[in-house]
VOBA-1610 file (N, C-alpha, C; in pm, whole numbers, padded with zeros to 5 digits, always signed):
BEGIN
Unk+03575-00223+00450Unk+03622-00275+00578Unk+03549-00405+00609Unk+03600-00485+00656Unk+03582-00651+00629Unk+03562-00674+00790Unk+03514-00781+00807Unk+03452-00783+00967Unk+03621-00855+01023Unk+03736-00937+00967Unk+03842-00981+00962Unk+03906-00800+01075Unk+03901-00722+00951Unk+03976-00598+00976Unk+03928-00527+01112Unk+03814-00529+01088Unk+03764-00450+01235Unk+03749-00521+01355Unk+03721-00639+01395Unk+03847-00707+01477Unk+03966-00707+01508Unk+04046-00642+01428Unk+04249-00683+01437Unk+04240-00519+01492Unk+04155-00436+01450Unk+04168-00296+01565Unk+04141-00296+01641Unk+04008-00391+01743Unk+03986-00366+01840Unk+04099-00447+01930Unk+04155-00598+01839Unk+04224-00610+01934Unk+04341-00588+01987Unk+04424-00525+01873Unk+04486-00397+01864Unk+04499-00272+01961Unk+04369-00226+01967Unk+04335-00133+02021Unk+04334-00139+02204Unk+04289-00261+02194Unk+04309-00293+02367Unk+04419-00364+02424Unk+04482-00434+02342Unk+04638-00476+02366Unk+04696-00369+02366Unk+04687-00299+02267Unk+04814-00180+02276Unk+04932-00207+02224Unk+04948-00353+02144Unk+05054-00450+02105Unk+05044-00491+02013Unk+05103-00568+01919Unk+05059-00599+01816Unk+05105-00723+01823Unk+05205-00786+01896Unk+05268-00926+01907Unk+05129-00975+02004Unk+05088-00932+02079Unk+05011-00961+02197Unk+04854-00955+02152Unk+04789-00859+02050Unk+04697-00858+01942Unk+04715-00999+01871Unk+04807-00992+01811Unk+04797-01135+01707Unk+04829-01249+01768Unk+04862-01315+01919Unk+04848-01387+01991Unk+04689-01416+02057Unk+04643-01328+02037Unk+04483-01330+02115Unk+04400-01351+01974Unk+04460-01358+01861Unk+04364-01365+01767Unk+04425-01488+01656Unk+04512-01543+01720Unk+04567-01688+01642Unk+04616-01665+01513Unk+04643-01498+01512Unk+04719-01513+01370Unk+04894-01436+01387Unk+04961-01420+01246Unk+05063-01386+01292Unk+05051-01244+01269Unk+05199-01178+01303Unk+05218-01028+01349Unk+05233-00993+01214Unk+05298-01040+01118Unk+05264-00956+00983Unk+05175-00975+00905Unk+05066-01050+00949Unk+04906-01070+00901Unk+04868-00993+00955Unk+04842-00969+01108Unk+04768-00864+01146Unk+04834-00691+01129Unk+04929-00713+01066Unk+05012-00571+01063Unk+04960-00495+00931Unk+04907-00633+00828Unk+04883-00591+00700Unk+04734-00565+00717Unk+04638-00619+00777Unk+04513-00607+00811Unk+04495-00459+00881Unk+04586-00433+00957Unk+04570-00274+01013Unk+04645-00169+00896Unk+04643-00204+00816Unk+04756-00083+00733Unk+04663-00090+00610Unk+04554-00199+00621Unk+04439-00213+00497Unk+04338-00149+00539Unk+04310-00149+00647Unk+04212-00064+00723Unk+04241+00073+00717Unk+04374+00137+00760Unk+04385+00296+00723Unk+04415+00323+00609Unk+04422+00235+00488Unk+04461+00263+00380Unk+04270+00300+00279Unk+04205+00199+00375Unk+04097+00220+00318Unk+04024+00372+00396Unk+04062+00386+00562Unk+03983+00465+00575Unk+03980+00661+00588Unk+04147+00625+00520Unk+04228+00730+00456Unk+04290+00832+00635Unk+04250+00773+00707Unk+04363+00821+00839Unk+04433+00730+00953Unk+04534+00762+00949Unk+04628+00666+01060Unk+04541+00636+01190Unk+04547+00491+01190Unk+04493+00502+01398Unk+04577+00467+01451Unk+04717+00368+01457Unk+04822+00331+01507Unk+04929+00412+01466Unk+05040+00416+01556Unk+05185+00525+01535Unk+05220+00441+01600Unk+05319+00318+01543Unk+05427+00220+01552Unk+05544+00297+01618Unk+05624+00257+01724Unk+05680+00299+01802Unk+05828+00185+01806Unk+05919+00198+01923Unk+05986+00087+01903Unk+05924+00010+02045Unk+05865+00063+02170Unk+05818-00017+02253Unk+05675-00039+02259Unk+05600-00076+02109Unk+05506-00068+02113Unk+05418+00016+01966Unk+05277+00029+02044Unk+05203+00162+01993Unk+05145+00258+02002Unk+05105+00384+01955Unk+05057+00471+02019Unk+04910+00478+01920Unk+04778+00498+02037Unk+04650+00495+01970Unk+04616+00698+01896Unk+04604+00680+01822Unk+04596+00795+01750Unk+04420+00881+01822Unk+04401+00988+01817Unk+04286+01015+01840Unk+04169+00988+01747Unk+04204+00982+01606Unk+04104+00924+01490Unk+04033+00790+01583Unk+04159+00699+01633Unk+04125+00534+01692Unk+04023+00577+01790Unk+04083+00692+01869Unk+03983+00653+02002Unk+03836+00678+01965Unk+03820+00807+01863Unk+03655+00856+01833Unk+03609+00708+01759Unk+03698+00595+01669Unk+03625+00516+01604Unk+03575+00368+01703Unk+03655+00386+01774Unk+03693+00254+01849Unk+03514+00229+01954Unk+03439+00316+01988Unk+03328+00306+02015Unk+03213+00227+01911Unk+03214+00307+01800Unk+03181+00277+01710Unk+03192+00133+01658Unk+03285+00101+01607Unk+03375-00053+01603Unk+03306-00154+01702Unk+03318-00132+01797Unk+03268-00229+01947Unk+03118-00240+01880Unk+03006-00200+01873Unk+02917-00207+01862Unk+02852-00280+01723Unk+02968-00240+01589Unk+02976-00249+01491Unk+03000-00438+01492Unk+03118-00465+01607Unk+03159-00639+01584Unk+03050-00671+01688Unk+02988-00610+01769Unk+02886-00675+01872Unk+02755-00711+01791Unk+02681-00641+01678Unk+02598-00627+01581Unk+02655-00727+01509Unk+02726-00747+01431Unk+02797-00871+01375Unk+02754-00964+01449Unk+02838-01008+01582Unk+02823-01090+01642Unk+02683-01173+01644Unk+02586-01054+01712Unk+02431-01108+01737Unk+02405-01171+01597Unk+02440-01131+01513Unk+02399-01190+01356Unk+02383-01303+01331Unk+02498-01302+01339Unk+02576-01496+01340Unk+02520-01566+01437Unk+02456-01501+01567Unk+02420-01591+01676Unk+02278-01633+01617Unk+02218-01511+01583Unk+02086-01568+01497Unk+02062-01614+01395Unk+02164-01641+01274Unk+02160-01725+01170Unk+02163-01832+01254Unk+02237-01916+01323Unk+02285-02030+01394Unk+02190-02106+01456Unk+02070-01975+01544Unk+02004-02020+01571Unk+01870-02054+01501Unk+01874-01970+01428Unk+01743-02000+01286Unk+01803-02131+01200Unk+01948-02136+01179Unk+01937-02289+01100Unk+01963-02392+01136Unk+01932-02369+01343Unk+01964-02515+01437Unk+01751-02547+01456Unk+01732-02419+01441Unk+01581-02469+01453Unk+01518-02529+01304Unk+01559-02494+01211Unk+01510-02547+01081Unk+01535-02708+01064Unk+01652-02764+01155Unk+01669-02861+01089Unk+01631-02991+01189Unk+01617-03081+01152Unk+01535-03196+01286Unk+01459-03273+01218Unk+01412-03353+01334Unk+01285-03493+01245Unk+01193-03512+01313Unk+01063-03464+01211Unk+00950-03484+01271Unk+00904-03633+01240Unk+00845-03687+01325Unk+00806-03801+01351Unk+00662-03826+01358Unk+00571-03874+01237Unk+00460-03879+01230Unk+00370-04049+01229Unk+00234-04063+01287Unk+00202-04182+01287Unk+00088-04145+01193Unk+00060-04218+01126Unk-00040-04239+01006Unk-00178-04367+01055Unk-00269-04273+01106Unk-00377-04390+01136Unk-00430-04459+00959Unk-00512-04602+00991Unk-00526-04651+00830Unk-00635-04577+00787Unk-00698-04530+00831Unk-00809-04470+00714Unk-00806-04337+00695Unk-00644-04259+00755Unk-00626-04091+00726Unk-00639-04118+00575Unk-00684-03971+00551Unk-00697-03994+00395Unk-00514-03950+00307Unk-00490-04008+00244Unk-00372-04012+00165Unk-00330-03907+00087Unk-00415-03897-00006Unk-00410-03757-00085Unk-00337-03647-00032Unk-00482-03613+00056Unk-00399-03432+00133Unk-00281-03486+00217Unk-00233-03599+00291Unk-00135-03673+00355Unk-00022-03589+00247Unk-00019-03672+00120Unk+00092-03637+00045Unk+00116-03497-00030Unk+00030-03449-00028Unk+00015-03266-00030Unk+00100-03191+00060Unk+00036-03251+00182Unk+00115-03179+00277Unk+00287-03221+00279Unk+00320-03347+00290Unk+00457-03359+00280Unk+00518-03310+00197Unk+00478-03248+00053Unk+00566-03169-00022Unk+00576-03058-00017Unk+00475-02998+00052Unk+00452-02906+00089Unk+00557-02850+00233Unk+00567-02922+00272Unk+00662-02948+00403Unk+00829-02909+00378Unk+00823-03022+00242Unk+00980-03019+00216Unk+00970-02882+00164Unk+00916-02807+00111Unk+00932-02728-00005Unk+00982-02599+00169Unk+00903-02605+00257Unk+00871-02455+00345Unk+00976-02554+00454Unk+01027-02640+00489Unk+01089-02701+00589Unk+01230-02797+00539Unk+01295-02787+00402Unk+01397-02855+00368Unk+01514-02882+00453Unk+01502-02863+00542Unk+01600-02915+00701Unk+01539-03020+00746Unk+01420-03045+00747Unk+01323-03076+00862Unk+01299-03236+00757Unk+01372-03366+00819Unk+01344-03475+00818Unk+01153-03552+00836Unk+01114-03596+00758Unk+01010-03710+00815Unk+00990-03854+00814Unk+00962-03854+00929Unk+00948-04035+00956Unk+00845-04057+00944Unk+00789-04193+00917Unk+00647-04215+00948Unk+00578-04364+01001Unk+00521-04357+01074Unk+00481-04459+01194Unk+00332-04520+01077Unk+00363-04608+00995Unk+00266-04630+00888Unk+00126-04709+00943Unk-00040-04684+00928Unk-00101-04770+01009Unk-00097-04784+01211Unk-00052-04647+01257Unk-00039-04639+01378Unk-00162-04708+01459Unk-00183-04769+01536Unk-00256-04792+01623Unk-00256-04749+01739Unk-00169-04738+01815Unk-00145-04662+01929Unk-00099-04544+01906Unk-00108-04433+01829Unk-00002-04336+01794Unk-00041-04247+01927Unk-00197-04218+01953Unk-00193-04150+02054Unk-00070-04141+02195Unk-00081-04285+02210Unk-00035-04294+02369Unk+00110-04325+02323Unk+00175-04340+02172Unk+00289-04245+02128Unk+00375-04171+02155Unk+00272-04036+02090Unk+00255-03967+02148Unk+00293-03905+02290Unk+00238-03960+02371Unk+00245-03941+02491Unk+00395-04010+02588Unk+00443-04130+02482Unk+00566-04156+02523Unk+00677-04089+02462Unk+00634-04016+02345Unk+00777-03913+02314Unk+00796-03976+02183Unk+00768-04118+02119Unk+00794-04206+02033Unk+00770-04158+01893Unk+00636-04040+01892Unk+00555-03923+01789Unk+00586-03816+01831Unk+00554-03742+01742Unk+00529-03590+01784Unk+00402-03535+01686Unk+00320-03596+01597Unk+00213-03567+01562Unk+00172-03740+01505Unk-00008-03708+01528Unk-00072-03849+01506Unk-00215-03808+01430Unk-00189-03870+01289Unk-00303-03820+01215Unk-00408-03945+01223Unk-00530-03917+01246Unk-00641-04016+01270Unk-00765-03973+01211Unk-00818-04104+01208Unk-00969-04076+01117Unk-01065-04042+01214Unk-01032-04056+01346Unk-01138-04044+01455Unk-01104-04002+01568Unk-01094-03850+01624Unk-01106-03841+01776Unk-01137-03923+01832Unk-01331-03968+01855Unk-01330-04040+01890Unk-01333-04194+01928Unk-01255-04236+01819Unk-01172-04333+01846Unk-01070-04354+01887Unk-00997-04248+01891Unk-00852-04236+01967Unk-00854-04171+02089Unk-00891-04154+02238Unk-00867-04033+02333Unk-00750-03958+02314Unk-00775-03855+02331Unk-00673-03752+02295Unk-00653-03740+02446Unk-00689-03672+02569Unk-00664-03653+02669Unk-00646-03540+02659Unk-00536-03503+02701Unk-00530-03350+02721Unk-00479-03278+02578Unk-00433-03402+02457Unk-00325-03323+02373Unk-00393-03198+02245Unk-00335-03128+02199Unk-00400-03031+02107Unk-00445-03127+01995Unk-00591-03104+01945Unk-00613-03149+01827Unk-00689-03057+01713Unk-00712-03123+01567Unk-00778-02989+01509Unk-00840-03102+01425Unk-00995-03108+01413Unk-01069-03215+01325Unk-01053-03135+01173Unk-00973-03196+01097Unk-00940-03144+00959Unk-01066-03117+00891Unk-01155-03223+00872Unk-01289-03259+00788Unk-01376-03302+00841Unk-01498-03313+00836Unk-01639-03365+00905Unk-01667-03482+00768Unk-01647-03596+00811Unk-01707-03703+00733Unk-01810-03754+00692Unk-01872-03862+00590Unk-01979-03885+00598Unk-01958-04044+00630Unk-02056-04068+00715Unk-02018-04246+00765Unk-02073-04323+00630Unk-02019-04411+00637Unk-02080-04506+00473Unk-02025-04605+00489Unk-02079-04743+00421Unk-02075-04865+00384Unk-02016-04875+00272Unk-01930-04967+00252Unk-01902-05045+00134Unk-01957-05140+00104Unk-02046-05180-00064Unk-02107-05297-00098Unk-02057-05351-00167Unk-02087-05455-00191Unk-02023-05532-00316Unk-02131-05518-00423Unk-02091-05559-00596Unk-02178-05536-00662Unk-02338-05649-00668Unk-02291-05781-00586Unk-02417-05870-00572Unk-02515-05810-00436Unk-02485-05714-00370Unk-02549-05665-00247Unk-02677-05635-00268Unk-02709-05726-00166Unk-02856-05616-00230Unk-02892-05433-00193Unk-02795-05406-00177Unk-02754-05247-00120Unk-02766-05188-00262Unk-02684-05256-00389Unk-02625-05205-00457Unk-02657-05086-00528Unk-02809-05079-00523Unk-02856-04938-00616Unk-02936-04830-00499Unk-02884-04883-00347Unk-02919-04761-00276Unk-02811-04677-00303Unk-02896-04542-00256Unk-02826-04386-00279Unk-02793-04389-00147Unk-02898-04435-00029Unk-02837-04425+00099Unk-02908-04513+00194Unk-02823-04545+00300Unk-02876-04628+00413Unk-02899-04601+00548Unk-02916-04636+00668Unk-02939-04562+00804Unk-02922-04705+00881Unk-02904-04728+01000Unk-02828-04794+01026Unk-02945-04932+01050Unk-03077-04907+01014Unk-03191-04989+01089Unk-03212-05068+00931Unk-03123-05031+00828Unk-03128-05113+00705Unk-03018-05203+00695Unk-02914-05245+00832Unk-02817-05275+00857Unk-02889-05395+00955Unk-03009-05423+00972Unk-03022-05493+01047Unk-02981-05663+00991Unk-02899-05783+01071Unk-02889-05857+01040Unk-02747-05901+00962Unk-02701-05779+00927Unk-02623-05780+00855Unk-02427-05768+00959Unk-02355-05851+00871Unk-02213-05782+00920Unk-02112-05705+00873Unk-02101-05652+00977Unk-02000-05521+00923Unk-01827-05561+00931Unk-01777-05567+00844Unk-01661-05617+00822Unk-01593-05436+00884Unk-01496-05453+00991Unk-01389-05366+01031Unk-01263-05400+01061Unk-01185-05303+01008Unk-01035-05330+01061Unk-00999-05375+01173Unk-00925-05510+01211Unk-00938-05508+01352Unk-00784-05478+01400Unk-00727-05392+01359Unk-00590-05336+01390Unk-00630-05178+01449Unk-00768-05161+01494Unk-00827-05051+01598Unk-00726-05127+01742Unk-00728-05012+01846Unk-00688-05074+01975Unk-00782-05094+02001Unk-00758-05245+02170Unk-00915-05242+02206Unk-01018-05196+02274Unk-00958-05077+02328Unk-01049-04934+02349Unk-01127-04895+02241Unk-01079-04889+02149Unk-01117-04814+02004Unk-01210-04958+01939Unk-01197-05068+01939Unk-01277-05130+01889Unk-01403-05162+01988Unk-01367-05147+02132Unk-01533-05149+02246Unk-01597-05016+02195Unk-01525-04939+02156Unk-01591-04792+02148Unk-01701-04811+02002Unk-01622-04831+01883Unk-01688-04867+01789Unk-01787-04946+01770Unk-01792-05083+01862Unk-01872-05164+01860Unk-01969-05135+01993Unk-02015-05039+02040Unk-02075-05012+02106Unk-02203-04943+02052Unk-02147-04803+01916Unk-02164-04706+01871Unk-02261-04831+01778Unk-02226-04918+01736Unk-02276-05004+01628Unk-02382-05049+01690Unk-02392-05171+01763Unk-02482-05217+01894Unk-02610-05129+01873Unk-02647-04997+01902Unk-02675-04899+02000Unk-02734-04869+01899Unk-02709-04824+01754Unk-02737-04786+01635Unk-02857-04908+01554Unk-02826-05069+01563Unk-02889-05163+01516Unk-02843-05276+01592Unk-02910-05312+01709Unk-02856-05449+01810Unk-02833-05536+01737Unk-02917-05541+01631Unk-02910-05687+01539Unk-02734-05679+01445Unk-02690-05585+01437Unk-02593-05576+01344Unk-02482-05630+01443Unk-02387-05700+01329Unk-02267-05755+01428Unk-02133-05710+01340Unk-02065-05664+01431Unk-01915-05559+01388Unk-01816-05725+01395Unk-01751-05747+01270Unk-01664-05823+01281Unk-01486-05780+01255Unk-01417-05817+01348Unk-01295-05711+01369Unk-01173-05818+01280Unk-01193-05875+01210Unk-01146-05988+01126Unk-01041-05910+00994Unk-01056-05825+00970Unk-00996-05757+00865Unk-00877-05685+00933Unk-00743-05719+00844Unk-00621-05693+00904Unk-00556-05608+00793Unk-00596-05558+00722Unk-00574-05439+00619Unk-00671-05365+00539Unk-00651-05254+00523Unk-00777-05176+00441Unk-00843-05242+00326Unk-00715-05340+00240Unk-00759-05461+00133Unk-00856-05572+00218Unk-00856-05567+00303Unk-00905-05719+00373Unk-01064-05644+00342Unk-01120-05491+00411Unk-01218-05472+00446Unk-01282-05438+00271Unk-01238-05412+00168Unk-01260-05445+00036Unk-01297-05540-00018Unk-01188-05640+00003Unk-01269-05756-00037Unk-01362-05857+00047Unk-01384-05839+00164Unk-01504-05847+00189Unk-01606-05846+00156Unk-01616-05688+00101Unk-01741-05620+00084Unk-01762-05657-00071Unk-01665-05669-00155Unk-01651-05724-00238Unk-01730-05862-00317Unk-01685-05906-00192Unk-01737-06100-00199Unk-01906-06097-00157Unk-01917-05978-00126Unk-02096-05995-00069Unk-02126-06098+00051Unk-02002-06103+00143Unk-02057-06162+00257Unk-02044-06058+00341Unk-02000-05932+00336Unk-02052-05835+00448Unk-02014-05690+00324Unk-02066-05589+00468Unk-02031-05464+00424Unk-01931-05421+00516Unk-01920-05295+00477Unk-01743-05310+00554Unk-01777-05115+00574Unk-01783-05091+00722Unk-01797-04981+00754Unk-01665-04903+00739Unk-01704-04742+00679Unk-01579-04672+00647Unk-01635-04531+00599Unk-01597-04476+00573Unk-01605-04306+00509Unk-01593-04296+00411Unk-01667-04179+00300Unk-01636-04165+00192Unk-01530-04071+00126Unk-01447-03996+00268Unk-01364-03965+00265Unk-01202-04033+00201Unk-01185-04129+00268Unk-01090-04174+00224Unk-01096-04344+00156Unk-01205-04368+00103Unk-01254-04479+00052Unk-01296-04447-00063Unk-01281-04323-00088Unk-01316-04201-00212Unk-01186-04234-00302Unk-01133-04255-00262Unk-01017-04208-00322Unk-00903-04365-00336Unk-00978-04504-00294Unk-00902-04608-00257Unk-01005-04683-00405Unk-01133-04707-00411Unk-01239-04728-00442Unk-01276-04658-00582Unk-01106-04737-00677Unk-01136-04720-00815Unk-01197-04772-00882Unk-01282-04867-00837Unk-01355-04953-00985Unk-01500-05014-00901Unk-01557-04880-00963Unk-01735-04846-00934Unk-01775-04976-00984Unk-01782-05045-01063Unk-01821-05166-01126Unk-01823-05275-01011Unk-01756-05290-00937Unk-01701-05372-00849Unk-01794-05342-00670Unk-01735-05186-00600Unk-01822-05175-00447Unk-01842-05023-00481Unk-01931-05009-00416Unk-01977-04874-00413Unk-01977-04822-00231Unk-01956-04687-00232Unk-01931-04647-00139Unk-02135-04553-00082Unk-02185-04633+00001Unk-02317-04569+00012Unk-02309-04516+00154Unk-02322-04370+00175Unk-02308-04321+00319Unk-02452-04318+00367Unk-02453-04338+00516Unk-02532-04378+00634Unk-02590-04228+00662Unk-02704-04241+00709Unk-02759-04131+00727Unk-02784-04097+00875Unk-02747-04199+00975Unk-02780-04165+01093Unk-02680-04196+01177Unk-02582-04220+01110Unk-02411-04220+01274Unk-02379-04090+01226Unk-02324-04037+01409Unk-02251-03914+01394Unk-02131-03906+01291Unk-02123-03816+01249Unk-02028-03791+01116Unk-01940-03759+01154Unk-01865-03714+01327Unk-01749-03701+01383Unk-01720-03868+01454Unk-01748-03968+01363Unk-01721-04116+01360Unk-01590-04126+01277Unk-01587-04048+01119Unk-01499-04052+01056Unk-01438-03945+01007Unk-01396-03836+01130Unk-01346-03695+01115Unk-01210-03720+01093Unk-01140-03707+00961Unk-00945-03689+01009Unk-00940-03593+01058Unk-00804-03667+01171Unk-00807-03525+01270Unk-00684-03492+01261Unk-00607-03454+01355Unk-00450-03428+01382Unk-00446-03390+01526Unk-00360-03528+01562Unk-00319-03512+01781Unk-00168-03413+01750Unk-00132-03355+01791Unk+00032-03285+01792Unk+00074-03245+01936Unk+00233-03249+01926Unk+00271-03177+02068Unk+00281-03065+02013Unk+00244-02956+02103Unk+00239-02792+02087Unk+00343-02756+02081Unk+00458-02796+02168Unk+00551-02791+02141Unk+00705-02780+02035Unk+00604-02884+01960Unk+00738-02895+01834Unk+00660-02777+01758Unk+00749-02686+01682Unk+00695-02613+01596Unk+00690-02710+01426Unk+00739-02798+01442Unk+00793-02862+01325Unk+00612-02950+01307Unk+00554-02985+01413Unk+00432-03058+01411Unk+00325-02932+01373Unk+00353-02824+01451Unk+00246-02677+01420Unk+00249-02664+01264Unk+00369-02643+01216Unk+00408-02622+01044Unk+00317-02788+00962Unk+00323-02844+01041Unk+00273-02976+00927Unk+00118-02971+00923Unk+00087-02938+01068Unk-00047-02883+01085Unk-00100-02795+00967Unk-00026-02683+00989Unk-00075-02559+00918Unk-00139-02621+00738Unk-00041-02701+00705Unk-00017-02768+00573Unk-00124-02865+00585Unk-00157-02947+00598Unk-00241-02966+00627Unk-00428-02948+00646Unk-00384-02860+00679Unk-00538-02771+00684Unk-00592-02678+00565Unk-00458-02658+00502Unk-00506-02641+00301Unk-00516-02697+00254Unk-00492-02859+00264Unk-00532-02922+00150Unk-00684-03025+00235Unk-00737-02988+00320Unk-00895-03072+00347Unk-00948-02920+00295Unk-01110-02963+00190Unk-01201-02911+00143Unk-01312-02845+00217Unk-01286-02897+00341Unk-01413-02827+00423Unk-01322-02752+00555Unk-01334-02645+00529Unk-01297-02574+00707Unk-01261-02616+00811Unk-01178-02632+00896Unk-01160-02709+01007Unk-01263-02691+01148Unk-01233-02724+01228Unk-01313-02699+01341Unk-01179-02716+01498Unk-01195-02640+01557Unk-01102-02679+01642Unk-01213-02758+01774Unk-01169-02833+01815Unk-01252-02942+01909Unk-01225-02818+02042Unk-01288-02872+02150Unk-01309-02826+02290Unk-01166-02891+02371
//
């Protein structure tokens, strides 16, 4: 019995008609005549007795006809929840990519995404600078960053993926070049080459943190791509502040800068984090993904 068939009885059954049945169900009278005569043929007893003004409901109909109702109502809910499980699967999440998120687990997670979310579109806001306040205009719905605090979050959910280590980039004429490590009072005099595509909240913040750390050191915001703050550091006219997180992984040819981490800035300087609306479940799922591929435990912030 076919969900087709047990429909053409109920409506059958409450018409009482069969011209008036197959009018309420958009088909014709000897479609639905053959659909009821497939149904008692399958269920081996008559429920209709064809008449000439009409039909008469058999008592088999009336004991099944309860049954039936519940049977296309169960159906029904079915279909309402496939519909609604594959109107929620499908959509576009909209992500901003701060420049020094690290890349790697970035692209982990997106396949990871398609593989558990193949409905689910992604965009991506490449080098975000504002993604936060984004964010906050509806423009994002998740904003991956190297720094809480460099970005205010305000009220939005975040989860610090990794705890970083702060570090310098040298060039190979530096005289840095064969430290294992530095602290920021070996920075004296010296300039620190930074991205200056920070907002300028985020670059008073940074250059404050710097200041405060070695007065003598001067943060220069001159570098307009992650290549800019390379070859800088490169050329041996500065060092170029950054993490060994994702400078790990940019910072193929040891011959050339070495990545030497700082021993005395807070290490939630260069935490990747993740801002999301709670809301989208599609940002929760990228989250989740996410948080398997960083090596160290997460931490959920306050």
């Amino acid at each position: 019995m076919d969900f087709m068939e047990l429909q053409s009885f109920i409506a059958v059954y409450d018409c009482q008609n069969i011209t008036e049945a197959a009018r309420r169900l958009y088909v014709t009278q000897p479609a639905l005549s053959r659909r009821i005569r497939d149904m008692e043929r399958e269920l081996g007893i008559p429920l209709f007795v064809r008449k000439s003004k009409g039909i008469e409901i058999t008592e088999a109909a009336r004991l099944l006809y309860p049954d039936a109702l519940r049977m296309l109502s169960r159906k029904q809910q079915i279909q309402a929840r496939a519909l609604h499980l594959l109107r929620a699967e499908e959509g576009e999440l909209r992500i901003g990519v701060g420049l020094f998120f690290p890349r790697t687990p970035l692209m982990r997670a997106i396949a990871a995404m398609a593989e558990s979310h193949p409905g689910v579109s992604l965009s991506f806001t490449m080098n975000a600078v504002d993604g936060v306040h984004q964010l906050g205009t509806g423009e994002l719905d998740l904003v991956l960053v190297s720094s809480i605090r460099l970005h205010p979050v305000q009220d939005w959910p975040h989860l610090v993926l990794q705890t970083g280590i702060p570090s310098v980039l040298v060039g190979a004429t530096h005289r840095f070049w064969n430290r294992k490590s530095l602290s920021f009072r070996d920075l004296a005099e010296e300039t620190i080459a930074v991205y200056s595509g920070y907002s300028p909240s985020s670059q008073a913040a940074l250059d404050l943190m710097v200041r405060k750390a070695c007065p003598s050191a001067r943060c220069d915001f001159s570098c307009h791509s992650m290549e800019d703050c390379l070859f800088h550091a490169a050329g041996g006219h500065a060092v170029a502040l950054c993490d060994s997180i994702s400078w790990a992984e940019l910072s193929d040819r040891p011959s050339v800068v070495r990545n030497i981490p700082l021993t005395d800035l807070p290490g939630d300087l260069v935490s990747p984090s993740v801002v999301y609306q709670e809301e989208s479940s599609f940002a929760l799922a990228f989250t989740e993904h996410l948080k398997r591929f960083f090596p160290v435990k997460p931490k959920q912030e306050a």
